[in-house]
MDAnalysis code that builds the backbone (N, CA, C; Angstrom):
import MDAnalysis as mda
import numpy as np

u = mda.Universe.empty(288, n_residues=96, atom_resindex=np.repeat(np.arange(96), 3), trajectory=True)
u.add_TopologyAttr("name", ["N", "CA", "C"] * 96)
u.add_TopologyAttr("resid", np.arange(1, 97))
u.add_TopologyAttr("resname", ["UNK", "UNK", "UNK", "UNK", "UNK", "UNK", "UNK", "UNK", "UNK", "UNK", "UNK", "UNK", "UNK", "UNK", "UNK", "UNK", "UNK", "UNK", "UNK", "UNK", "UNK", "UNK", "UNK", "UNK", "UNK", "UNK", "UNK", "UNK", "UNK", "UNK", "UNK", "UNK", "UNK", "UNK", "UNK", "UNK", "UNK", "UNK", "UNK", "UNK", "UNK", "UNK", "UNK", "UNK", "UNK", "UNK", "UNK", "UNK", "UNK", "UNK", "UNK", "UNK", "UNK", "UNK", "UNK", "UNK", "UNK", "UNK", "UNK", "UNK", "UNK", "UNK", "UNK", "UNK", "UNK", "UNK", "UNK", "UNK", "UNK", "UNK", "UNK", "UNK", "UNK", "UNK", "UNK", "UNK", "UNK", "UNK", "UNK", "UNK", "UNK", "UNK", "UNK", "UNK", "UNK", "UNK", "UNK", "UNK", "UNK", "UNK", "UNK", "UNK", "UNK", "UNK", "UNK", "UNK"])
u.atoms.positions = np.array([
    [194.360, 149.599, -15.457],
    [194.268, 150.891, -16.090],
    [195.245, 151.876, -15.440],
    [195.110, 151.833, -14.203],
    [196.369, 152.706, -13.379],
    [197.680, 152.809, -13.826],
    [198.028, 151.564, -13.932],
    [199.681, 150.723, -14.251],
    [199.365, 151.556, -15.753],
    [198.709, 151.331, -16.772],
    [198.992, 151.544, -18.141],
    [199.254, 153.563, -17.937],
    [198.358, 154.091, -17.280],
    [198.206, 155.707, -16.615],
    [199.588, 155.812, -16.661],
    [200.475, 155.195, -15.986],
    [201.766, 155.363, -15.501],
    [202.122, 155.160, -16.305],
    [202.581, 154.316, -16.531],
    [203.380, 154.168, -17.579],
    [203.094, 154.941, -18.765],
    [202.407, 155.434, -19.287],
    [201.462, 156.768, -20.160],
    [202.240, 157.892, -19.376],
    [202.407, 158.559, -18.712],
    [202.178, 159.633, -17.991],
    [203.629, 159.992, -18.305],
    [204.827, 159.149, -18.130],
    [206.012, 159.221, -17.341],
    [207.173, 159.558, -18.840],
    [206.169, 158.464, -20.252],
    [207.381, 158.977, -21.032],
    [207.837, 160.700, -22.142],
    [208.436, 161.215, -22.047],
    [208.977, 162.212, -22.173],
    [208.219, 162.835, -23.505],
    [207.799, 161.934, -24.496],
    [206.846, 162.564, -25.812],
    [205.768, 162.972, -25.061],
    [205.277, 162.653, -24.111],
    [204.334, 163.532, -23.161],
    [204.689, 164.603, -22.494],
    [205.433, 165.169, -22.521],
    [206.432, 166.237, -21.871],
    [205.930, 167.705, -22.273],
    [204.969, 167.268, -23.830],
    [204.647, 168.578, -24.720],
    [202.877, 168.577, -23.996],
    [203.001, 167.685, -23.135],
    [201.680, 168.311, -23.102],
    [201.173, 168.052, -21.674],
    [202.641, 167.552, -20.400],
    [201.773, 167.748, -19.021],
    [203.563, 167.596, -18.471],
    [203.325, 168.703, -17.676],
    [204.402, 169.154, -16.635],
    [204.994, 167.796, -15.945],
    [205.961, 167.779, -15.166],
    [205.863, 166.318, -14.286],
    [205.187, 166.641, -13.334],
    [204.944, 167.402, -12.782],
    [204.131, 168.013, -11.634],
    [202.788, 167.975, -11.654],
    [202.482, 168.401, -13.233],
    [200.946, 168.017, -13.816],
    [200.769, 166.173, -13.950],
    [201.565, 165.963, -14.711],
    [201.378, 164.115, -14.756],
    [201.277, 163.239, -13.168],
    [201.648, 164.233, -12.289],
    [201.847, 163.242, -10.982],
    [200.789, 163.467, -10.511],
    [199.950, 165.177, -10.218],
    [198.616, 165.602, -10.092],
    [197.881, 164.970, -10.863],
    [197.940, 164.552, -11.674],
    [196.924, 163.439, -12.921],
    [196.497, 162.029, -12.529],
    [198.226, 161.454, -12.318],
    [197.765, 160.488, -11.519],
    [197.280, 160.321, -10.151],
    [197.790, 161.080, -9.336],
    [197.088, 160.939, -7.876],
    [195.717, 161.473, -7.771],
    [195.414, 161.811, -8.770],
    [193.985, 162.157, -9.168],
    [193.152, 161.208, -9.093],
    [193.476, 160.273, -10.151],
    [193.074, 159.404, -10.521],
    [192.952, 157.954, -9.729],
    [194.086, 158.215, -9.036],
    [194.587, 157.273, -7.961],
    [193.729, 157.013, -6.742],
    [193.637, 158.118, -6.354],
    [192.375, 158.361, -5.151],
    [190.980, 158.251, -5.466],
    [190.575, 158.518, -6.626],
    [189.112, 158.478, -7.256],
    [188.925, 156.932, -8.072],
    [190.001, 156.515, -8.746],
    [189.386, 155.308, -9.560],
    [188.962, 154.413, -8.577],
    [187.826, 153.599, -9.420],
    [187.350, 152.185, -9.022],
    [187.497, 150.824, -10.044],
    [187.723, 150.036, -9.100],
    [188.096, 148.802, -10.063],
    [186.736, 148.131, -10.939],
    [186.981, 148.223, -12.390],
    [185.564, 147.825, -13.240],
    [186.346, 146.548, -13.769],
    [185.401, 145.567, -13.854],
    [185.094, 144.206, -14.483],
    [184.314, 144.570, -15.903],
    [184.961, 144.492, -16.690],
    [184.782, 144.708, -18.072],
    [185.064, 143.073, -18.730],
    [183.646, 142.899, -20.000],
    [183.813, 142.097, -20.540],
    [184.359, 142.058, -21.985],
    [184.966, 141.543, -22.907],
    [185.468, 141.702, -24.041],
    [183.953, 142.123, -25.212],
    [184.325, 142.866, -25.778],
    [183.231, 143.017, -26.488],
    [183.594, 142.089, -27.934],
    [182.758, 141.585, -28.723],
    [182.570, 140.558, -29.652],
    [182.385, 141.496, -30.893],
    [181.857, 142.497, -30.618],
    [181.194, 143.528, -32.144],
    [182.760, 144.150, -32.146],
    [183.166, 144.479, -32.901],
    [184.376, 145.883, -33.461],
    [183.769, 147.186, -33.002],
    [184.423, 148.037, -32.583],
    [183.930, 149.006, -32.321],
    [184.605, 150.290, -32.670],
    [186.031, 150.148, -32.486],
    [186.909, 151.003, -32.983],
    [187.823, 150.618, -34.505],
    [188.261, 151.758, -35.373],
    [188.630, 150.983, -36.512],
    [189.859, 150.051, -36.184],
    [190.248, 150.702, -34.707],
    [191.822, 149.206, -34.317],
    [191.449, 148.807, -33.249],
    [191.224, 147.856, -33.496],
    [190.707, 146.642, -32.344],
    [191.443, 146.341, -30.886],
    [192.421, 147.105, -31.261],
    [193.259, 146.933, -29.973],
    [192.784, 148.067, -28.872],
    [192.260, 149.173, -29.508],
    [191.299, 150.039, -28.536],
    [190.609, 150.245, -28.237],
    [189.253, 148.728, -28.739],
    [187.991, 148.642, -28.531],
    [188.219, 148.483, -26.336],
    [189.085, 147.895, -25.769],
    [188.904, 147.412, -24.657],
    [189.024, 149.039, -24.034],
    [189.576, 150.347, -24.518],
    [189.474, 151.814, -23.843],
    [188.372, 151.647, -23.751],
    [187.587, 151.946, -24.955],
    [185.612, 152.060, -24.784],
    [184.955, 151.226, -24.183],
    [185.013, 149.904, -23.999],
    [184.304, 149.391, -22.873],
    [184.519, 150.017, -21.643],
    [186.145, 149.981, -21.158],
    [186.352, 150.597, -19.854],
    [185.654, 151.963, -19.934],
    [185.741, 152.451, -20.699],
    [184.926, 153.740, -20.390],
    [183.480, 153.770, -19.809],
    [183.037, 152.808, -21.340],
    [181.536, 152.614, -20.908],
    [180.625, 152.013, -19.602],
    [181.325, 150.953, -19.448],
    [181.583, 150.417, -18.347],
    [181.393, 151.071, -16.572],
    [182.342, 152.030, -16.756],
    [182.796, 153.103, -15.539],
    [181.823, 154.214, -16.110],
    [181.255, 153.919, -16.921],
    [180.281, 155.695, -17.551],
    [181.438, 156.340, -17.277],
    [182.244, 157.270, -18.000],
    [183.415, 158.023, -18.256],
    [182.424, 159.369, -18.488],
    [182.792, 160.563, -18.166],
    [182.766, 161.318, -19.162],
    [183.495, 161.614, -19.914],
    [185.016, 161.342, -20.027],
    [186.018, 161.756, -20.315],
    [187.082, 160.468, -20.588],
    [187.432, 160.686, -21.868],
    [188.561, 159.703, -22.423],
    [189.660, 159.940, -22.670],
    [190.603, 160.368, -22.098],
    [191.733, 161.106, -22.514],
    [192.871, 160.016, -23.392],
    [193.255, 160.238, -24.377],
    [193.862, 159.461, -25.649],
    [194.468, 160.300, -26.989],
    [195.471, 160.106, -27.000],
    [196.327, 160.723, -28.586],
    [196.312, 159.800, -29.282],
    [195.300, 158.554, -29.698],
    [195.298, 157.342, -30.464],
    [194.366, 157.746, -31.739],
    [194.612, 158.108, -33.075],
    [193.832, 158.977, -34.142],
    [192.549, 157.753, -33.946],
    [192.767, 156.562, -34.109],
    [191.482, 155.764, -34.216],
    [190.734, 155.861, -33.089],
    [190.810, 156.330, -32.572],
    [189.359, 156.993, -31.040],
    [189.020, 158.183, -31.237],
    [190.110, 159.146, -31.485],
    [189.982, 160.661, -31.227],
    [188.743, 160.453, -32.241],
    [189.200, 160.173, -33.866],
    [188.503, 159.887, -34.668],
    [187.073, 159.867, -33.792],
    [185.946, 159.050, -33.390],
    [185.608, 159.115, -32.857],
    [184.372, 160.342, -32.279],
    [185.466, 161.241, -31.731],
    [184.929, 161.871, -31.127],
    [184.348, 162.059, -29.557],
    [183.287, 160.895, -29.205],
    [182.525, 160.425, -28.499],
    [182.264, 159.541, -28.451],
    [181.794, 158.458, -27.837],
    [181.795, 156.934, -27.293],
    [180.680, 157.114, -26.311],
    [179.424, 156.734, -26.292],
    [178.476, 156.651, -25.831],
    [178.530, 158.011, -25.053],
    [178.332, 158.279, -23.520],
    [178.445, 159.580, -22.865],
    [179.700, 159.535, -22.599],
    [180.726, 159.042, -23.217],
    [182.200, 159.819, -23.085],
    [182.771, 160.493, -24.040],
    [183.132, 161.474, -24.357],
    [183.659, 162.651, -24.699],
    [185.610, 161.903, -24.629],
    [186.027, 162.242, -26.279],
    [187.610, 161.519, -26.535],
    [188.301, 162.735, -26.973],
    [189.046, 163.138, -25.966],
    [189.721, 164.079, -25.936],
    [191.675, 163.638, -25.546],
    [192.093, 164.817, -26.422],
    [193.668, 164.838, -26.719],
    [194.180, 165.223, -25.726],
    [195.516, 164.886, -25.099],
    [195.957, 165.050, -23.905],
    [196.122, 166.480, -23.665],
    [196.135, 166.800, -24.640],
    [196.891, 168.899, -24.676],
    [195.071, 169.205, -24.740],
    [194.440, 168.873, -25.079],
    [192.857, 169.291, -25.142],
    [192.150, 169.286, -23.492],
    [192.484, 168.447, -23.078],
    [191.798, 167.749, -21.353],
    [193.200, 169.425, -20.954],
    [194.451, 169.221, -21.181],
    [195.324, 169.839, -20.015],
    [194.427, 171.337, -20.213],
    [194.093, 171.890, -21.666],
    [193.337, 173.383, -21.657],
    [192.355, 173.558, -20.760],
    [191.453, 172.412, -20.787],
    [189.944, 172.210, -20.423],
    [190.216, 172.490, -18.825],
    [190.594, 171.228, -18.554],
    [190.756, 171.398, -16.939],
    [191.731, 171.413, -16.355],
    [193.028, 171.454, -16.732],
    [194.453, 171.651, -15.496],
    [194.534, 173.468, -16.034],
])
C-alpha cells in the first residue's frame, strides 16, 4: 500500500490537489503510522470495478476511517463499512 501511496502521491495530475511538501507530509505520515494488514481476497463484488474491491478490504481490514481515492466507482460509494471515501482535494480541506 505504501509503494502504490508513492507512486500516487508523486505524479503531477496530483499537483491540483497536494503541494510536494504536502504529498511528502502525507506520506511520512503515513509512513510512521501504517501497519502491515494481511488481507484476504474477497469472493462477493463489492465495488462496481472489481479492481477496487481489494481498497475496501484493506480498509476494512485496518478499520480505516478514511479512504482517500479520486476513483468515481468508490467515491460513488460514499462509505465502506466505518470508512468514510473521500476525494483527495476533500481529505486536503478537511485535514491539511
Amino acid at each position: 500500500m505504501i509503494e502504490e501511496m508513492e507512486s500516487v502521491v508523486g505524479p503531477p495530475r496530483l499537483r491540483r490537489y497536494f503541494s510536494v511538501e504536502e504529498a511528502a507530509e502525507l506520506l511520512g505520515l503515513v509512513q510512521r503510522n501504517a501497519l502491515p494488514i494481511d488481507i484476504r481476497p474477497s469472493y462477493e463484488p463489492i465495488c462496481r470495478d472489481p479492481k477496487d474491491d481489494d481498497q475496501l478490504a484493506l480498509a476494512k481490514a485496518g478499520k480505516a476511517n478514511l479512504l482517500i481515492n479520486g476513483e468515481a466507482d468508490l467515491l460513488v460509494l460514499k462509505k465502506y463499512g466505518k470508512s468514510s471515501i473521500l476525494k483527495p482535494a476533500n481529505f486536503r480541506k478537511k485535514y491539511l
